[in-house]
N, C-alpha and C positions, 0 to 999 in steps of 0.2 A: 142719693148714694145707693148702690145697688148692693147687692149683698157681695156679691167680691171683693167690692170695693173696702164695706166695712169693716170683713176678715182682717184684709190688709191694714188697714187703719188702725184698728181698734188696737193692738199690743202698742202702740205710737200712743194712743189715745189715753191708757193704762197707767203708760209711764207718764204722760207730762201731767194727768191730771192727779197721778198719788205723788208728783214732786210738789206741788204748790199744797196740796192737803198737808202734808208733811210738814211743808214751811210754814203753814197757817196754825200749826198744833204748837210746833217748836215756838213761834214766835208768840204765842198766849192769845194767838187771834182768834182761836177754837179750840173750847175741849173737845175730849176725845168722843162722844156721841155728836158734837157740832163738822168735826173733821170726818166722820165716816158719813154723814147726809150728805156736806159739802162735797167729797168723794163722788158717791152716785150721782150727784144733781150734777156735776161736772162732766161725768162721764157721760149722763144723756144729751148734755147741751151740746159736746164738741160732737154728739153721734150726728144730730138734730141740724147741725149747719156751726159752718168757720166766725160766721160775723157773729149768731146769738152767743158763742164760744168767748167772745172779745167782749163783749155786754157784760156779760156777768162777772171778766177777771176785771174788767173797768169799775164795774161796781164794788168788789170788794177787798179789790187795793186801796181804792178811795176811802170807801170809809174803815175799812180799817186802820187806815192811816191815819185819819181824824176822831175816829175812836181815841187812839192814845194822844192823839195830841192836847198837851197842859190835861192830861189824867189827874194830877195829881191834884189840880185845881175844882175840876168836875167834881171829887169824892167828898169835898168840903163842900158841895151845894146840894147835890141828889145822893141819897142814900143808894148804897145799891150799884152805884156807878164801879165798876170793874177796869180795875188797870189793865189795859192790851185787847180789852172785849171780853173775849174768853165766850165767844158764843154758843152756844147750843144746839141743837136741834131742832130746837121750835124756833127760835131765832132763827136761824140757816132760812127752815120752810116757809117762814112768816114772811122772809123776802124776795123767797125764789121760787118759791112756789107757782105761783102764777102765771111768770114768766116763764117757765119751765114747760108749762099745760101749752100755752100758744106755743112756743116753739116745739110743741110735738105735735099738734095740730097743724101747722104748718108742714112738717115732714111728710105725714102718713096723707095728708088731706088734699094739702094744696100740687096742681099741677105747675107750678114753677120750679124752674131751679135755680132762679137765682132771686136777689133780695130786693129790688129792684121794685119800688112801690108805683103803681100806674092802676087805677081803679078804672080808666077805659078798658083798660087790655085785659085786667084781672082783678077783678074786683073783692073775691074771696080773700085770696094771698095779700092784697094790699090792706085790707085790714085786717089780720090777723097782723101782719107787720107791723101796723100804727098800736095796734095793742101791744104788743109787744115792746116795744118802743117805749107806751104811756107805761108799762110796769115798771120796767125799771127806772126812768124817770122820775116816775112817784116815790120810790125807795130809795132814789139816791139823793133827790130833793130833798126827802125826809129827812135822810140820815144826815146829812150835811148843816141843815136849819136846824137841829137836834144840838150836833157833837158843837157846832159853831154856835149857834143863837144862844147858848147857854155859859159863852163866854164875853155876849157884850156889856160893854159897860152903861147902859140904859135899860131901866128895870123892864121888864115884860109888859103887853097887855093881854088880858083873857079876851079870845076872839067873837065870846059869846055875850060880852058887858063891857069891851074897850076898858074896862080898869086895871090897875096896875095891881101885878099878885108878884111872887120871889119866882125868882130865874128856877128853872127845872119842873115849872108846872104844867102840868098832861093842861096844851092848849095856848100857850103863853105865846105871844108872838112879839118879837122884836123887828126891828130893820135890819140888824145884819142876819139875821133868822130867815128873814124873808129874800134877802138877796142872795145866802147860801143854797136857798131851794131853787131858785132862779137861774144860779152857776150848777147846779147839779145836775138839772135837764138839761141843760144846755151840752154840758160837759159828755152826757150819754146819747146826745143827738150826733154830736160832734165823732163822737167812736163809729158811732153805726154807720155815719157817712165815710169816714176814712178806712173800716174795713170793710164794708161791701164794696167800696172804692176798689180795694185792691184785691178782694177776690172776684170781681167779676168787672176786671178792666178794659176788656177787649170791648163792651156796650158801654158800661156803665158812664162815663163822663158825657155820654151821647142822651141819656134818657135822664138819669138821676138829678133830683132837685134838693140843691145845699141847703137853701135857703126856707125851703118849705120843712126837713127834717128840722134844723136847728129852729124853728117854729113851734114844731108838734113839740118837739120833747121840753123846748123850753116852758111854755105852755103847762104841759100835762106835770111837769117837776114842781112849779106854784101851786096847781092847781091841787096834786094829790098830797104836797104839805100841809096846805088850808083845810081840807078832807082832814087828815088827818087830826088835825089840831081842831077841829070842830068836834069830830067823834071822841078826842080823846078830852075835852072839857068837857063832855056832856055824862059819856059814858066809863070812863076812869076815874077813878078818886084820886083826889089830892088834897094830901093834908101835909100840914106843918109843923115841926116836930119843935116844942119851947126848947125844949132840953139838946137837942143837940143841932139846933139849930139846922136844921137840912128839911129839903122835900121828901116826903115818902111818897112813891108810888105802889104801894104793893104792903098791904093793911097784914101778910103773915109776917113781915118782917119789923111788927112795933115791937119794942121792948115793955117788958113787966112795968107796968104801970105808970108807961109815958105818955106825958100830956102833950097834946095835940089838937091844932087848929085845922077845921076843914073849910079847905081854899076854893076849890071847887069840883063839880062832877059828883057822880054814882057808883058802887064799886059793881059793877056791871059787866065789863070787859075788864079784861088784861090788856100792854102794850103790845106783845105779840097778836094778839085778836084784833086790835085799830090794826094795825101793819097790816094783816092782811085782807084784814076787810076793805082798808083805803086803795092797796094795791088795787086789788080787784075790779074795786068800781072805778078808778081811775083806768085803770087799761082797757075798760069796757067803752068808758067814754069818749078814750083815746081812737079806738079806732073811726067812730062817727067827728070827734074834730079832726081826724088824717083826714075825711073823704070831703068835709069844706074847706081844708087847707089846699090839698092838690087837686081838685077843680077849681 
């Protein structure tokens, strides 16, 4: 995008990205410091390119939407759990973060303009894209195995001892857990194929590969749940509260003198800190599984 181009743009760019900020505040999907990061990260993504633009409102309709889904259920198992999200700031960066970095490196770096992954012809641009791709893959995997896995009805296993611990434990792994991270890569391969699709129509049905996208991201959405779910039993604590029966993840939030079982992990990291340490290495990984996917 040349600078004329983005003058032009950018007051277009302004409004549509302060109307969903707005809707995300109104609707309790973001306080007010989660709505103003969401704001700016919004504002560099649609600067950054149309398809990374459709990634990320994919990603956070999605789970914003399964965020509140059976909320009210959620709050009776994990402490902490919040009706509507109500994200944050470090929330926001702990999933966008990442993605954010590649698609600006893609911008300034790569001589492509279009989305269009082909490691003969461009080998750069085609993995910063696969990584791109593995990020938010990872986070939507995540958050999906997360909002959902903690709603089935077969108790957990810990991925680091296969034994059974209670729903909401940093690490626990179910079957519909596992098959929500499965549908969430899949679901964010599936975007980036049908809007690079349509911004860059005139080539794109000629060179682009469906079937190798919905690959990678289904791929790197297991893989960076599993990631996750390994770092967060090792490295997050979880304990078990007698008294009010819930998981706690997060040891500032015990009460005066409550007794509690620890389930497993280290209070080491925080959930924001796996999120985006998981991201990370997943979309780094991603780009080296994009380049044996499309050869």
């Amino acid at each position: 995008m040349s600078s004329n181009e983005l003058i032009n743009k950018l007051p277009t760019i302004i409004g549509i990205v302060s109307l969903f900020a707005i809707h995300g505040y109104r609707k309790k999907s973001l306080n007010l410091s989660g709505t103003i990061t969401a704001w700016l990260t919004g504002v560099s993504t649609c600067i950054f390119g149309s398809t990374f633009a459709i990634l990320l409102l994919s990603f956070y309709f999605s789970s914003s939407y399964l965020t509140k889904y059976k909320s009210s259920i959620k709050k009776t198992i994990e402490d902490g759990h919040t009706v509507g999200g109500q994200r944050n700031y470090i929330q926001v960066l702990s999933n966008s973060l990442t993605s954010t970095v590649f698609a600006g490196i893609f911008y300034f770096f790569s001589n492509s303009s279009t989305t269009l992954i082909n490691f003969n012809n461009d080998f750069f641009s085609s993995f910063i894209l696969c990584c791109f791709i593995g990020s938010y893959s990872c986070c939507n995997g995540d958050t999906w195995a997360s909002e959902l896995g903690i709603l089935s009805k077969d108790q957990p296993i810990l991925i680091t001892t296969f034994k059974k611990v209670p729903k909401g434990t940093n690490g626990g792994l179910s079957s519909l857990g596992i098959c929500a991270s499965i549908a969430g890569g899949f679901f964010i391969g599936l975007m980036f194929y049908i809007s690079s699709y349509y911004f860059n129509l005139a080539i794109y049905h000629k060179q682009q590969q469906l079937v190798s996208i919905l690959l990678l991201s289904t791929i790197t959405g297991l893989l960076g749940s599993l990631i996750d779910s390994l770092m967060g039993s090792i490295l997050q604590l979880s304990l078990f509260s007698i008294d009010r029966k819930v998981i706690i993840n997060n040891v500032d939030k015990l009460l005066p003198n409550e007794k509690t079982i620890r389930i497993s992990g280290t209070n080491i990291l925080d959930n924001h800190q796996v999120n985006f340490l998981s991201s990370l290495l997943t979309s780094i990984l991603s780009g080296f599984i994009g380049y044996l996917i499309f050869n």
